[in-house]
C-alpha positions in Angstrom: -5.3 36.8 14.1 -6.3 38.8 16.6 -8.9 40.7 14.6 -10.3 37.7 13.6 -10.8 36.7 17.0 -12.1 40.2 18.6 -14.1 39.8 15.4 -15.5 35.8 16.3 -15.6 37.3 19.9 -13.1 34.9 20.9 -9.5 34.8 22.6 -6.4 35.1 20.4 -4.5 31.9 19.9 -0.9 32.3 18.8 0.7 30.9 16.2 3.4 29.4 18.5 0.1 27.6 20.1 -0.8 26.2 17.0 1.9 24.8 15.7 2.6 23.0 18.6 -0.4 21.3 18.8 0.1 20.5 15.2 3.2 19.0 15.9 1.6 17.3 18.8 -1.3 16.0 16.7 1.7 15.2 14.2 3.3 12.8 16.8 -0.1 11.3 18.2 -0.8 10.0 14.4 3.0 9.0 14.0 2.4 6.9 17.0 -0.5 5.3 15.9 1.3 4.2 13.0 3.9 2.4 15.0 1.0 0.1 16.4 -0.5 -0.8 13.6 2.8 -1.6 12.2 3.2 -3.8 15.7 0.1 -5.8 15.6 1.3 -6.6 11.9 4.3 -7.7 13.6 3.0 -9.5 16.0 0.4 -11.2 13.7 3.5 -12.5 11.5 1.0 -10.5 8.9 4.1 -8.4 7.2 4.2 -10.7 3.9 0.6 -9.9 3.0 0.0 -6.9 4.7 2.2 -3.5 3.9 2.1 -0.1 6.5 3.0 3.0 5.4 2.4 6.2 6.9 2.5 8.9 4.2 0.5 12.0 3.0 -2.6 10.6 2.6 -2.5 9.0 6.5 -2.0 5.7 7.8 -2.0 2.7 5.1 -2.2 -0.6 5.3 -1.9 -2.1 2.2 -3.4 -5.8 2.5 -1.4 -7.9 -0.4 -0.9 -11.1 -2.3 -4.4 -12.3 -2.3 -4.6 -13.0 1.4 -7.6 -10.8 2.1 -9.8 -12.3 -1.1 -10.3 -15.0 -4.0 -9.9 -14.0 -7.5 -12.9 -12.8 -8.6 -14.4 -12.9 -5.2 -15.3 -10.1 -2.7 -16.0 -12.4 0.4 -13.1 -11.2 3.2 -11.0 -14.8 4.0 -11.0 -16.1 7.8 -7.5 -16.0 7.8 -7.6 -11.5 7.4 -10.7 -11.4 9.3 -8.6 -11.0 13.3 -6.7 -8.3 11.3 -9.3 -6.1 10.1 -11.3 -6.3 13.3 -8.3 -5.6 15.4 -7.9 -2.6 13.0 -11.3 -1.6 13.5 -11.2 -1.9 17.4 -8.0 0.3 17.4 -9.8 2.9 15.3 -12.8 3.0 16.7 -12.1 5.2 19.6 -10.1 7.2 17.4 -11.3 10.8 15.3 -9.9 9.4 12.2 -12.0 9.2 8.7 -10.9 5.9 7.4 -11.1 5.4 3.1 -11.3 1.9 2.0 -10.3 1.5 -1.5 -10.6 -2.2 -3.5 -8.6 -3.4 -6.3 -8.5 -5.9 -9.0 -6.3 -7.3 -11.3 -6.6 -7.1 -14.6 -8.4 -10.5 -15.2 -11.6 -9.9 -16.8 -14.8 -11.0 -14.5 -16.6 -13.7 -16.3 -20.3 -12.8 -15.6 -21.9 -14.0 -12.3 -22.2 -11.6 -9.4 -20.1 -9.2 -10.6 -20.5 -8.2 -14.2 -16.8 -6.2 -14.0 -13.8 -5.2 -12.7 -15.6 -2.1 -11.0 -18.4 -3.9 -9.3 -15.9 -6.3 -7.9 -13.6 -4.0 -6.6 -16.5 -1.7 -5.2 -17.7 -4.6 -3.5 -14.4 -5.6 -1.9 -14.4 -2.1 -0.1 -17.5 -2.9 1.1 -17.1 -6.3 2.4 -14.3 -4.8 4.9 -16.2 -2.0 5.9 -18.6 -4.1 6.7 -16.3 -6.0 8.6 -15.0 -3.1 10.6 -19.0 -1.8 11.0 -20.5 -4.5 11.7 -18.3 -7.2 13.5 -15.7 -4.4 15.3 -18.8 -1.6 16.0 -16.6 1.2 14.0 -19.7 4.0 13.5 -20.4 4.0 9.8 -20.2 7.8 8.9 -16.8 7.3 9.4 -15.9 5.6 6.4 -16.2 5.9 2.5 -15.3 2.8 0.0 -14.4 3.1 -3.2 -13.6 0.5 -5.9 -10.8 1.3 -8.9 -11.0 -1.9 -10.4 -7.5 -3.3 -12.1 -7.0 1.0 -13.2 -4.4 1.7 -10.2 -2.3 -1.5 -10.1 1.0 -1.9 -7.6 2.3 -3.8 -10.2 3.0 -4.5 -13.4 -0.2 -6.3 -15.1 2.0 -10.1 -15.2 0.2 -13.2 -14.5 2.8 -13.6 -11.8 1.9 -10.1 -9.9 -2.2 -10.9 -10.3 -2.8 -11.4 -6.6 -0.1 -8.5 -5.4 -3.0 -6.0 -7.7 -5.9 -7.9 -6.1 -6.0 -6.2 -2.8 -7.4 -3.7 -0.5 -5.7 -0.3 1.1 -7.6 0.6 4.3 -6.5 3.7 4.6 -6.7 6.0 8.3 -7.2 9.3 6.9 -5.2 12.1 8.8 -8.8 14.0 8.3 -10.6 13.7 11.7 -14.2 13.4 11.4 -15.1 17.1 11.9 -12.9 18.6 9.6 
Protein backbone atom coordinates (compact mmCIF):
# COMPACT_ATOMS: atom_id res chain seq x y z
CA UNK A 1 0.00 0.00 0.00
CA UNK A 2 2.40 2.15 0.70
CA UNK A 3 4.21 1.93 -2.60
CA UNK A 4 1.29 2.58 -4.31
CA UNK A 5 0.84 5.65 -2.55
CA UNK A 6 4.68 7.08 -2.60
CA UNK A 7 3.89 5.90 -6.23
CA UNK A 8 0.31 8.14 -6.64
CA UNK A 9 2.26 10.77 -4.46
CA UNK A 10 -0.18 10.39 -1.91
CA UNK A 11 -0.34 9.50 2.02
CA UNK A 12 -0.61 5.82 3.09
CA UNK A 13 -4.06 4.84 4.29
CA UNK A 14 -4.13 1.70 6.38
CA UNK A 15 -6.05 -1.12 6.07
CA UNK A 16 -7.45 -0.66 9.62
CA UNK A 17 -8.69 2.88 8.14
CA UNK A 18 -10.42 1.28 5.44
CA UNK A 19 -12.26 -1.08 6.81
CA UNK A 20 -13.69 0.99 9.18
CA UNK A 21 -15.04 3.30 7.02
CA UNK A 22 -16.39 0.34 5.19
CA UNK A 23 -18.02 -0.74 8.10
CA UNK A 24 -19.17 2.78 8.66
CA UNK A 25 -20.49 3.17 5.20
CA UNK A 26 -21.96 -0.47 5.93
CA UNK A 27 -24.00 0.95 8.85
CA UNK A 28 -25.05 4.41 7.09
CA UNK A 29 -26.80 2.17 4.23
CA UNK A 30 -28.16 -0.29 6.96
CA UNK A 31 -29.77 2.68 8.36
CA UNK A 32 -31.23 3.92 5.50
CA UNK A 33 -32.91 0.75 5.09
CA UNK A 34 -34.63 1.04 8.39
CA UNK A 35 -36.35 4.29 7.14
CA UNK A 36 -37.53 3.19 4.22
CA UNK A 37 -38.82 0.27 5.93
CA UNK A 38 -40.58 3.10 8.41
CA UNK A 39 -42.21 5.26 5.96
CA UNK A 40 -43.69 1.83 4.65
CA UNK A 41 -44.83 1.46 8.04
CA UNK A 42 -46.13 4.39 8.59
CA UNK A 43 -47.82 4.54 5.12
CA UNK A 44 -49.76 1.15 6.20
CA UNK A 45 -47.98 0.39 2.69
CA UNK A 46 -46.42 -3.22 3.93
CA UNK A 47 -49.16 -5.39 1.98
CA UNK A 48 -48.25 -3.98 -1.39
CA UNK A 49 -44.92 -2.82 -0.83
CA UNK A 50 -41.95 -5.41 0.33
CA UNK A 51 -38.19 -4.00 1.78
CA UNK A 52 -35.37 -5.92 1.69
CA UNK A 53 -31.92 -4.92 2.11
CA UNK A 54 -29.67 -7.50 0.46
CA UNK A 55 -26.64 -7.78 -1.93
CA UNK A 56 -27.80 -5.90 -4.55
CA UNK A 57 -28.82 -2.73 -2.04
CA UNK A 58 -31.87 -1.41 -0.75
CA UNK A 59 -35.24 -2.93 -2.37
CA UNK A 60 -38.41 -2.12 -2.37
CA UNK A 61 -40.44 -4.42 -3.98
CA UNK A 62 -43.90 -2.66 -4.88
CA UNK A 63 -46.60 -5.72 -5.14
CA UNK A 64 -50.05 -6.93 -5.78
CA UNK A 65 -50.87 -4.57 -8.53
CA UNK A 66 -51.05 -1.48 -6.41
CA UNK A 67 -48.47 0.56 -8.34
CA UNK A 68 -50.20 -0.38 -12.00
CA UNK A 69 -53.30 -1.72 -14.16
CA UNK A 70 -52.86 -4.90 -16.07
CA UNK A 71 -51.54 -4.04 -19.06
CA UNK A 72 -51.01 -0.51 -18.13
CA UNK A 73 -47.77 1.50 -17.33
CA UNK A 74 -49.53 4.68 -15.88
CA UNK A 75 -48.19 4.84 -11.94
CA UNK A 76 -51.83 4.81 -9.76
CA UNK A 77 -52.48 7.89 -7.38
CA UNK A 78 -52.77 5.74 -4.61
CA UNK A 79 -48.39 4.73 -5.01
CA UNK A 80 -47.71 8.05 -6.22
CA UNK A 81 -46.94 9.81 -2.15
CA UNK A 82 -44.68 6.63 -1.97
CA UNK A 83 -42.50 6.92 -4.79
CA UNK A 84 -41.98 10.63 -4.33
CA UNK A 85 -41.32 10.30 -0.66
CA UNK A 86 -38.74 7.60 -1.95
CA UNK A 87 -37.32 9.93 -4.34
CA UNK A 88 -37.11 12.94 -1.77
CA UNK A 89 -35.18 10.58 0.66
CA UNK A 90 -32.81 9.66 -2.09
CA UNK A 91 -32.24 12.53 -3.59
CA UNK A 92 -29.72 13.95 -1.22
CA UNK A 93 -28.23 10.68 -1.10
CA UNK A 94 -24.90 9.16 -3.41
CA UNK A 95 -26.90 6.16 -4.24
CA UNK A 96 -27.43 4.80 -8.11
CA UNK A 97 -30.91 3.70 -7.93
CA UNK A 98 -32.01 0.58 -10.81
CA UNK A 99 -35.63 0.52 -11.53
CA UNK A 100 -36.61 -2.73 -12.94
CA UNK A 101 -40.52 -3.41 -14.38
CA UNK A 102 -42.34 -6.55 -14.49
CA UNK A 103 -45.25 -8.35 -16.05
CA UNK A 104 -47.13 -11.14 -15.74
CA UNK A 105 -47.40 -13.55 -18.06
CA UNK A 106 -50.63 -12.29 -19.77
CA UNK A 107 -49.99 -11.61 -23.27
CA UNK A 108 -50.52 -7.74 -24.34
CA UNK A 109 -53.27 -7.57 -26.78
CA UNK A 110 -51.91 -4.89 -29.30
CA UNK A 111 -52.44 -1.15 -28.44
CA UNK A 112 -49.63 0.88 -26.91
CA UNK A 113 -47.61 -1.80 -26.12
CA UNK A 114 -47.16 -4.50 -28.66
CA UNK A 115 -45.45 -6.97 -25.70
CA UNK A 116 -44.52 -7.93 -22.53
CA UNK A 117 -41.06 -6.07 -22.96
CA UNK A 118 -42.34 -2.75 -24.03
CA UNK A 119 -44.70 -2.81 -21.14
CA UNK A 120 -42.49 -3.66 -18.62
CA UNK A 121 -39.80 -1.20 -20.02
CA UNK A 122 -42.31 1.39 -19.82
CA UNK A 123 -43.35 0.77 -16.22
CA UNK A 124 -39.59 1.50 -15.23
CA UNK A 125 -39.90 4.50 -16.86
CA UNK A 126 -43.11 5.86 -15.63
CA UNK A 127 -41.54 5.78 -11.94
CA UNK A 128 -38.43 7.16 -12.85
CA UNK A 129 -40.17 9.66 -14.19
CA UNK A 130 -42.00 10.03 -11.21
CA UNK A 131 -38.92 10.32 -8.99
CA UNK A 132 -37.20 12.81 -11.84
CA UNK A 133 -39.68 14.76 -12.50
CA UNK A 134 -42.18 15.25 -9.62
CA UNK A 135 -39.48 14.52 -6.57
CA UNK A 136 -36.32 16.51 -8.65
CA UNK A 137 -34.05 13.10 -8.22
CA UNK A 138 -31.05 14.12 -10.99
CA UNK A 139 -31.56 11.77 -13.80
CA UNK A 140 -27.98 10.24 -14.34
CA UNK A 141 -28.70 8.67 -11.31
CA UNK A 142 -30.92 6.10 -12.52
CA UNK A 143 -31.17 3.22 -15.10
CA UNK A 144 -34.63 1.34 -15.95
CA UNK A 145 -34.96 -1.80 -17.23
CA UNK A 146 -37.99 -3.92 -18.25
CA UNK A 147 -37.93 -8.07 -17.95
CA UNK A 148 -41.22 -8.56 -18.98
CA UNK A 149 -43.18 -11.70 -17.26
CA UNK A 150 -39.18 -13.58 -17.67
CA UNK A 151 -38.25 -13.03 -13.78
CA UNK A 152 -41.60 -13.72 -11.97
CA UNK A 153 -41.94 -13.81 -7.85
CA UNK A 154 -44.28 -16.28 -8.39
CA UNK A 155 -45.56 -19.05 -9.85
CA UNK A 156 -47.29 -18.03 -13.40
CA UNK A 157 -51.27 -18.73 -11.66
CA UNK A 158 -54.03 -16.62 -12.60
CA UNK A 159 -54.28 -16.07 -8.85
CA UNK A 160 -50.43 -14.65 -8.39
CA UNK A 161 -50.97 -12.36 -11.84
CA UNK A 162 -50.84 -9.02 -10.01
CA UNK A 163 -47.99 -10.21 -7.21
CA UNK A 164 -45.61 -10.72 -10.97
CA UNK A 165 -47.03 -7.29 -12.15
CA UNK A 166 -44.77 -5.06 -10.28
CA UNK A 167 -41.91 -2.78 -9.96
CA UNK A 168 -38.48 -3.26 -7.70
CA UNK A 169 -36.88 0.24 -7.16
CA UNK A 170 -33.93 -0.75 -6.19
CA UNK A 171 -31.05 1.74 -4.13
CA UNK A 172 -27.98 0.46 -5.46
CA UNK A 173 -25.12 0.21 -2.72
CA UNK A 174 -23.00 1.68 -5.95
CA UNK A 175 -22.62 5.45 -5.16
CA UNK A 176 -22.68 7.50 -8.16
CA UNK A 177 -18.88 7.80 -8.65
CA UNK A 178 -17.88 4.40 -8.44
Amino acid sequence: MKSIADALGAAPVSTETLMVAEKESEASFENLGSQVKEIINEGNMQDVVEVEVNEKGIVLNIVGGALFKSGGARVTKGIKPLILEVGLMVKKLPYKIIVEGHTDSSKTRGGRYPSNWELSAARAAAVVRVMVEEAGVGPERFSAVGFAEFRPLYAQTKANRAKNRRVEIIISREGQGS
